[in-house]
KESESE-641504 format. One record per residue (C-alpha): x, y, z; residue number from 1. Coordinates in steps of 0.001 Angstrom, whole numbers, plus 500000, padded with zeros to 6 digits. Layout:
<pts>
PT;x;y;z;k
PT;X;Y;Z;NUM $
...
</pts>
This chain:
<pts>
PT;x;y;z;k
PT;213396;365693;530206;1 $
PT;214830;368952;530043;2 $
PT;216521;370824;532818;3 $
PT;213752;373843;532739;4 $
PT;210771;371143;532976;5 $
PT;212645;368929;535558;6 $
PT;212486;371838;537810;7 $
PT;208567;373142;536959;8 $
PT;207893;369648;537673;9 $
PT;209712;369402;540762;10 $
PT;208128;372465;541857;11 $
PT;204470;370898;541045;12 $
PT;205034;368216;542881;13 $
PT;206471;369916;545954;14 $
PT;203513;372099;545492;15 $
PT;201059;369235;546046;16 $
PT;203143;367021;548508;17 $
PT;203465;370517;550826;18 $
PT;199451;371659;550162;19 $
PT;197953;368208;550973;20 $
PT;200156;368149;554067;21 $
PT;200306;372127;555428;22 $
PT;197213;373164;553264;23 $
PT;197205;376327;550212;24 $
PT;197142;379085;552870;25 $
PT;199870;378244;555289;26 $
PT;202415;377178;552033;27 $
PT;204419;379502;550612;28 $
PT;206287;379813;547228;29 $
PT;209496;379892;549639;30 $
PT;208093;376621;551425;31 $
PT;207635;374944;547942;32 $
PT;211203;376451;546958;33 $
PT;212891;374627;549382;34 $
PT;211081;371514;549199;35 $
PT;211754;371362;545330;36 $
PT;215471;372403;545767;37 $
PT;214775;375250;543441;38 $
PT;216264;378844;544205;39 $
PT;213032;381123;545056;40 $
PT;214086;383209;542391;41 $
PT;213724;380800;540096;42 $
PT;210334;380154;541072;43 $
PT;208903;383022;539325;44 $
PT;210574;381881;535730;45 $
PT;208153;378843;535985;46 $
PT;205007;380628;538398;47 $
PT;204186;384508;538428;48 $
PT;201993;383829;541783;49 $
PT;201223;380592;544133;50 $
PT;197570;380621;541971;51 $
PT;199268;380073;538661;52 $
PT;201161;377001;540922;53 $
PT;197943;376043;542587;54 $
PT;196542;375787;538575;55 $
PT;199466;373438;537959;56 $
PT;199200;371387;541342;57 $
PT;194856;370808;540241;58 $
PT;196004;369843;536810;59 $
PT;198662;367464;538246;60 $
PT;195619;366130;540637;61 $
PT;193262;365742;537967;62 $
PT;196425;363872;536018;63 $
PT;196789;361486;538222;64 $
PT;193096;360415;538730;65 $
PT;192895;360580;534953;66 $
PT;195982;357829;535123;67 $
PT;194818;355683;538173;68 $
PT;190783;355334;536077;69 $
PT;192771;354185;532973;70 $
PT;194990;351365;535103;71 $
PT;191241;350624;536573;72 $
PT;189860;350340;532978;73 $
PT;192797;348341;531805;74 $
PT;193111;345975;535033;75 $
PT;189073;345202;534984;76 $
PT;186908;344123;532301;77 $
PT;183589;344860;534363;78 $
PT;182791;348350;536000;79 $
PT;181726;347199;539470;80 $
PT;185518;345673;539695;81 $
PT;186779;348888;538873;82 $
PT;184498;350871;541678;83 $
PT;185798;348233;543982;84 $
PT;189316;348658;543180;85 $
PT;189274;352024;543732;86 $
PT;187533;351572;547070;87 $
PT;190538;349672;547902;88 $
PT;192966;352490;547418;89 $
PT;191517;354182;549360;90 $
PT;191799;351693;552077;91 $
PT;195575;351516;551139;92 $
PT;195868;355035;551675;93 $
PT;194193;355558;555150;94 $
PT;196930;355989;556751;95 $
PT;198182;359421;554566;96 $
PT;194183;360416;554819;97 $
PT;193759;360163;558006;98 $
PT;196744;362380;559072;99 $
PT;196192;364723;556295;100 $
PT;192477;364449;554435;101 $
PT;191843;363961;550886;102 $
PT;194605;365964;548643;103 $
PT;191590;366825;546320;104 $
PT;188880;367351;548790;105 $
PT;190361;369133;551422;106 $
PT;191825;371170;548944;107 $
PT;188313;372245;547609;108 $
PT;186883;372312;550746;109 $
PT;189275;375125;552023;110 $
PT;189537;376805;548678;111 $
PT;185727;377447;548038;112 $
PT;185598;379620;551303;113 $
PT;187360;382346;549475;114 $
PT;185457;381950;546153;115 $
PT;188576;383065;543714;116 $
PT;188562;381897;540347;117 $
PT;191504;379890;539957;118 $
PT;189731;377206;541866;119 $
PT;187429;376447;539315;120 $
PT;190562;373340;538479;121 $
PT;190564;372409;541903;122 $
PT;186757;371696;541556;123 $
PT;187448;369912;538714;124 $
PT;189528;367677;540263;125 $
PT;186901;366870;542409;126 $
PT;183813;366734;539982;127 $
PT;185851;363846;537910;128 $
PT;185969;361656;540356;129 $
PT;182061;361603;540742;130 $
PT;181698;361489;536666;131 $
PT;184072;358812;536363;132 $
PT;182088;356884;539227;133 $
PT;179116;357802;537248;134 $
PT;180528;356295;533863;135 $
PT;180984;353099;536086;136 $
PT;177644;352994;537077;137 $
PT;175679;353888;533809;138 $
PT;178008;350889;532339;139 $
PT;176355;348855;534609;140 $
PT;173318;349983;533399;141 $
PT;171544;352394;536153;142 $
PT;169216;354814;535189;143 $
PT;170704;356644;538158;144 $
PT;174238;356305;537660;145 $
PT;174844;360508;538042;146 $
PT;173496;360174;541392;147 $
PT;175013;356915;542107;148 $
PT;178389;358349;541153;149 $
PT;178238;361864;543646;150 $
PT;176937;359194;546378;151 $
PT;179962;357056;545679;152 $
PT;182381;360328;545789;153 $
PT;180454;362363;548721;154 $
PT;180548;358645;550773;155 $
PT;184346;358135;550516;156 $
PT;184993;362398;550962;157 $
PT;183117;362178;554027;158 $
PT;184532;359011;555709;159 $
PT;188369;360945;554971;160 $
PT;187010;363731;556926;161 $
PT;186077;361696;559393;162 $
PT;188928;359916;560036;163 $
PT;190960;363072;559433;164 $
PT;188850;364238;562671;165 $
PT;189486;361397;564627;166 $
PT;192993;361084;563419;167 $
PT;192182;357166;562668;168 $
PT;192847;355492;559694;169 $
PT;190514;352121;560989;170 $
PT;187434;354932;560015;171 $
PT;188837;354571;556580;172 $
PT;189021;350732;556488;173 $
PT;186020;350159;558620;174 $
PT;183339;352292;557005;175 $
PT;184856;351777;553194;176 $
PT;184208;347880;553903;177 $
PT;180351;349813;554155;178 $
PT;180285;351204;550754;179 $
PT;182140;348234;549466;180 $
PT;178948;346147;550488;181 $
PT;176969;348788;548781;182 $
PT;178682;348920;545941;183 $
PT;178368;345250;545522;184 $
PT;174439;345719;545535;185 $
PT;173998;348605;542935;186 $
</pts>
């Protein structure tokens, strides 16, 4: 990897490790400088605003889902396994969401009070969790599998909040184990 790209990625990534914990509004290109280890100055070379590295910090999100479905697809044969294994990351996780949310959804959620445009990728981010859910159900062969897929997605955003609130990552394990059973149903 080139120098130039080493440092726009370590500025993405210090761009989403800083948003998911401080949130868009209170980080700042100088925050993300620092984190990164990049002069601010330099910061400009690779982002003209903090939208342009918001763009690059959805896309990164969106990456990494993108990534984390394919190990899914490639780890299990049958689509409930999948939904299942990704309930369990979740669970994994609770400890990061409930201090600081979902990166993706409490990202949306604070983004789509101020309606710009850039968030459009931030949405995105979002929305391809519940179509990829959605794929998983229509493989299993619902007629409902759209649905089925923003249930599964709204479900595991709301129990983050949730524990978020209550600062308590046992909301995470306690009420996935809930949509596990459900999943198991469908």
């Amino acid at each position: 990897m080139s120098r130039l790209s080493d440092k726009r990625e370590r500025l993405v990534e210090a761009g989403r490790v800083l948003i998911h914990r401080q949130g868009f509004r209170h980080t700042t290109l100088a925050d993300i400088a620092r984190e990164s280890g990049v002069p601010l100055g330099n910061v400009y070379y690779y982002f003209r605003t903090k939208d342009e590295l918001l763009d690059a910090v959805a896309h990164r999100l969106s990456a990494e889902f993108r990534e984390r479905a394919a190990a899914l697809e490639s780890a299990h044969a049958e689509p409930r396994a999948r939904l299942l294994d990704l309930l369990d990351t979740v669970v994994s996780n609770r400890n990061a969401l409930a201090e600081h949310g979902c990166p993706v959804g409490s990202l949306t959620q604070e983004l789509n009070k101020d309606g710009c445009g850039i968030r459009a990728s931030v949405n995105q981010a979002l929305i391809a969790r519940a179509e990829w859910a959605a794929e998983q159900f229509r493989l299993l062969g619902r007629s409902d599998a759209q649905e089925l897929g923003v249930a599964l997605i709204a479900a595991l955003q709301g129990i983050i909040l949730m524990a978020n609130a209550m600062r308590d990552p046992q909301v995470v394990a306690q009420q996935v184990a809930r949509v596990r059973e459900w999943v198991a149903q469908v």
